[in-house]
C-alpha positions as CSV (number, residue, x, y, z in Angstrom):
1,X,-193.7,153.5,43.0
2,X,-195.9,154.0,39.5
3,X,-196.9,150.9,37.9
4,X,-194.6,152.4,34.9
5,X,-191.6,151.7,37.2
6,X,-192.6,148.6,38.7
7,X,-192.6,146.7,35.7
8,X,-196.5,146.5,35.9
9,X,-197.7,143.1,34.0
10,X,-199.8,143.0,31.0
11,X,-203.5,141.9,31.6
12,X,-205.3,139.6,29.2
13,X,-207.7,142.4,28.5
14,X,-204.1,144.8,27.8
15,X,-202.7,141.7,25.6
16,X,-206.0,141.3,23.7
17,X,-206.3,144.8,23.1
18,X,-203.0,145.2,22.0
19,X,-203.5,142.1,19.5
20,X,-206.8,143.5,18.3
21,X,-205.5,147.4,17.2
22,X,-202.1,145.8,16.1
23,X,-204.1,143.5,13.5
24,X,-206.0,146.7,12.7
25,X,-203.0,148.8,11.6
26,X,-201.7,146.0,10.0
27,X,-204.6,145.7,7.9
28,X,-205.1,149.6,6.9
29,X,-201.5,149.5,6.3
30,X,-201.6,146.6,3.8
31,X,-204.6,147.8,2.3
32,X,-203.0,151.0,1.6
33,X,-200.2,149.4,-0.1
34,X,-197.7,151.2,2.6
35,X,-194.9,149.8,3.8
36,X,-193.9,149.7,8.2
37,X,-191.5,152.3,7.7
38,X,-194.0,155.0,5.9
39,X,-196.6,154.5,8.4
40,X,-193.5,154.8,11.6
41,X,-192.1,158.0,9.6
42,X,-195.6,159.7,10.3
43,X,-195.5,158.9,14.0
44,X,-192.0,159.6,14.5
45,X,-191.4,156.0,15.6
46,X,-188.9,153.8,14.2
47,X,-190.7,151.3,12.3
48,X,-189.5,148.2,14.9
49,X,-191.9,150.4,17.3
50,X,-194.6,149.9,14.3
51,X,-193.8,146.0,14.1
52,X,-194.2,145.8,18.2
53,X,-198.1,147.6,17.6
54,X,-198.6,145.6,14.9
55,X,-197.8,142.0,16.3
56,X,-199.4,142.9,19.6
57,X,-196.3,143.2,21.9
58,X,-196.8,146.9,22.7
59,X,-199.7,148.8,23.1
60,X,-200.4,152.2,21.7
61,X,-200.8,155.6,23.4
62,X,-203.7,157.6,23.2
63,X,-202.0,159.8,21.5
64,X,-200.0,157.4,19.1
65,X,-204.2,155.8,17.8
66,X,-205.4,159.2,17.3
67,X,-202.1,160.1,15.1
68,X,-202.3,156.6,13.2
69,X,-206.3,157.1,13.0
70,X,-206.0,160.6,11.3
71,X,-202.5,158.7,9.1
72,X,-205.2,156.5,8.0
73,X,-208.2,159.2,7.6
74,X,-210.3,156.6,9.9
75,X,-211.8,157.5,12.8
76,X,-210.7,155.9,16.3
77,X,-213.2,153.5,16.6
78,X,-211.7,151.5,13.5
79,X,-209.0,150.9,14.9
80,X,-210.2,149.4,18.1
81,X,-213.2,147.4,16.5
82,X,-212.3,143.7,17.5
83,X,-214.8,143.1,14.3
84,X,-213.2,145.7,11.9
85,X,-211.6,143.2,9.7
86,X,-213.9,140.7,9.7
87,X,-216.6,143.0,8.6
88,X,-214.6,143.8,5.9
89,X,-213.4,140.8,5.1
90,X,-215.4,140.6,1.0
91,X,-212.5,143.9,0.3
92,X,-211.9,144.0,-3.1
93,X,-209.2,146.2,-2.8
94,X,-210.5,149.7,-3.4
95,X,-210.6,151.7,0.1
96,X,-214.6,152.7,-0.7
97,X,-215.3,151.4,2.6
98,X,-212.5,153.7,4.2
99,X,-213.9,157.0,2.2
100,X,-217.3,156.4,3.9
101,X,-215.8,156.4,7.2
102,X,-214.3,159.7,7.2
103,X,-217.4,161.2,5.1
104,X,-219.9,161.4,8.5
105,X,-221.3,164.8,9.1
106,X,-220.5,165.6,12.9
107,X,-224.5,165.1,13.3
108,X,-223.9,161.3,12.2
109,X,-220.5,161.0,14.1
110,X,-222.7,161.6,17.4
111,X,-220.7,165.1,17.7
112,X,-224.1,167.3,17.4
113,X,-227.9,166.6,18.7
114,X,-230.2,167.0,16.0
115,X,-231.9,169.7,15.5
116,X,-235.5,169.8,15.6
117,X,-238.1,172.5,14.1
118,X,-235.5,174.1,11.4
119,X,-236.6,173.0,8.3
120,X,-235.1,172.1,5.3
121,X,-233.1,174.7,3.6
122,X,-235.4,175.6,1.1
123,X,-237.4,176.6,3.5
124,X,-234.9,178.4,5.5
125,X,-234.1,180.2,2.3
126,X,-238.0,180.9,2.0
127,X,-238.6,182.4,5.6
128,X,-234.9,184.8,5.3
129,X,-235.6,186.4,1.7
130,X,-236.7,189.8,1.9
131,X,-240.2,191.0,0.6
């Protein structure tokens, strides 16, 4: 029988997860000014379903971080970060440190290997004009 059937039991590492990317949301959510059933709306969850992700008492699906991550405009690893809020925890209330976040080229997300021998574009420019 699946573990989804059996009633499986919640590791530590599942409950400290859980904790970690429910204090997360919690956090973007308040520092967003949004209220539990805003964020729920946008997942099509009923914002008790929010309150259980935020307290820690259910996890998230894959698919449910990626939806809140994109809600947010913050990329996956945010969420997760055990350290996220207590990097930021000097906020001043503007979302500056959010903006950044989303701003990454796909080169400095990791997404693309840098290129080597291409020049700048001036010099691209340079070597394509015709005599």
């Amino acid at each position: 029988m699946p573990d989804h059937q059996r009633g499986s039991k919640k590791t530590e590492e599942d409950l400290a997860f859980n904790a970690v990317v429910g204090r997360n949301i919690k956090y973007l959510r308040r520092a967003r000014k949004l209220n539990q059933t805003k964020v729920a709306d946008h997942c099509k969850v009923k914002f008790q379903q929010l309150q259980k992700y935020e307290k820690g008492l259910n996890g998230c699906s894959a698919f449910r971080l990626h939806q809140l991550a994109k809600f947010f405009k913050v990329g996956l690893d945010v969420l997760i970060d055990p350290e996220m809020i207590t990097k930021h925890r000097g906020f001043s209330g503007d979302m500056d440190w959010l903006d950044n976040e989303k701003k990454l080229t796909p080169q400095d997300a990791g997404y693309l290997k840098p290129q080597k021998d291409i020049g700048s574009l001036e010099e691209i420019m340079e070597a394509i004009k015709c005599p």
